[in-house]
C-alpha positions in Angstrom: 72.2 153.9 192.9 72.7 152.3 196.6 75.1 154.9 198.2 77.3 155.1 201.3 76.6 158.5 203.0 78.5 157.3 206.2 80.1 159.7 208.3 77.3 162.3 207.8 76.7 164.8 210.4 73.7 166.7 211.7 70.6 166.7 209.2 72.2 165.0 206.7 71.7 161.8 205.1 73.5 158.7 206.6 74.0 155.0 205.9 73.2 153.6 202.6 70.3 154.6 201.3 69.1 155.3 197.2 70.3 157.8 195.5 70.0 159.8 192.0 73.5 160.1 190.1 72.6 163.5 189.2 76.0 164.4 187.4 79.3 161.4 186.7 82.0 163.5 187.1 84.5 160.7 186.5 87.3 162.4 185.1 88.1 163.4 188.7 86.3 160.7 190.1 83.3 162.1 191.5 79.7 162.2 191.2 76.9 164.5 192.1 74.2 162.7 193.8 70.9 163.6 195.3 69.7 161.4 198.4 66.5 159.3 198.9 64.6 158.6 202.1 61.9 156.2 203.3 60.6 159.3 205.6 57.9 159.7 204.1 57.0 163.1 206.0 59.9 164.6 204.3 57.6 164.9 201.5 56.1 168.2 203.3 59.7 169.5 202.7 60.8 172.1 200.3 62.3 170.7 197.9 61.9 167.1 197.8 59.4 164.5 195.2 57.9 161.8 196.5 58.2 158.5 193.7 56.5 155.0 193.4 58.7 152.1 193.0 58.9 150.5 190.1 60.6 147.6 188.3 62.2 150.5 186.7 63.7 152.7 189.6 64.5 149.6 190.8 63.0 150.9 194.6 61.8 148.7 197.1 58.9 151.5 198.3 57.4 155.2 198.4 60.6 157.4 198.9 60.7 161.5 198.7 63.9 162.3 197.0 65.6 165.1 198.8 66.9 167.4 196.1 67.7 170.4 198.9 70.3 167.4 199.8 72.1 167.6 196.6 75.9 166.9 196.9 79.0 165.6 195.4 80.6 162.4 197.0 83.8 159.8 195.8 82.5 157.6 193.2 84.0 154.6 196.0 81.2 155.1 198.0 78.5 154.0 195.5 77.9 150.4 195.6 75.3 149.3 193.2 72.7 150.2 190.5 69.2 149.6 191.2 67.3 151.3 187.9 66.6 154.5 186.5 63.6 157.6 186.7 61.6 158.0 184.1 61.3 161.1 181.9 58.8 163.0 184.0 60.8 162.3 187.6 64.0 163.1 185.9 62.3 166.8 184.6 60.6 167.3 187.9 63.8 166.9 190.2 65.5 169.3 187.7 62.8 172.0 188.2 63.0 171.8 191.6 67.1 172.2 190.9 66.8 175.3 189.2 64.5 176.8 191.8 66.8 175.8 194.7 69.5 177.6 193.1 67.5 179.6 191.8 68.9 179.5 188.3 
């Protein structure tokens, strides 16, 4: 999903960029995203999973997704879907979930 991280301060994640609906919370209109960067040196991060793009993910190239970056936004600020993760991606970011909140 394209996403509109504007107004971002610091370290954090600006602009549009990709990013995994991790959680629709539309009953109150939000949704729990994790962002995705063409940095590809964030990959030595902890935290973070570097994917392929495919015709699936819908991706345009290499990108580290930045689970430490997890956060809730307004659904208004996504703008479009590009694809979906497969399986494997999908149970990888959750590991890496559970051990940065250590759950």
């Amino acid at each position: 999903m394209a996403t509109d991280l504007g107004g971002s301060r610091g370290h954090e994640q600006k602009k549009e960029r990709p990013c995994i609906i991790w959680r629709d919370l539309d009953h109150i209109g939000m949704a729990v995203v994790i962002p995705l960067t063409g940095s590809l040196e964030r990959d030595n991060l902890p935290h973070t999973l570097l994917i392929e793009p495919t015709t699936k993910n819908g991706l345009e190239k290499e990108s580290v997704i930045l689970v430490f970056q997890i956060t809730a936004i307004d659904k208004s600020r996504l703008i479009k879907k590009l694809g979906v993760l497969d399986d494997g991606e999908v149970e990888s970011v959750g590991a890496l979930l559970k051990d940065l909140l250590r759950i």
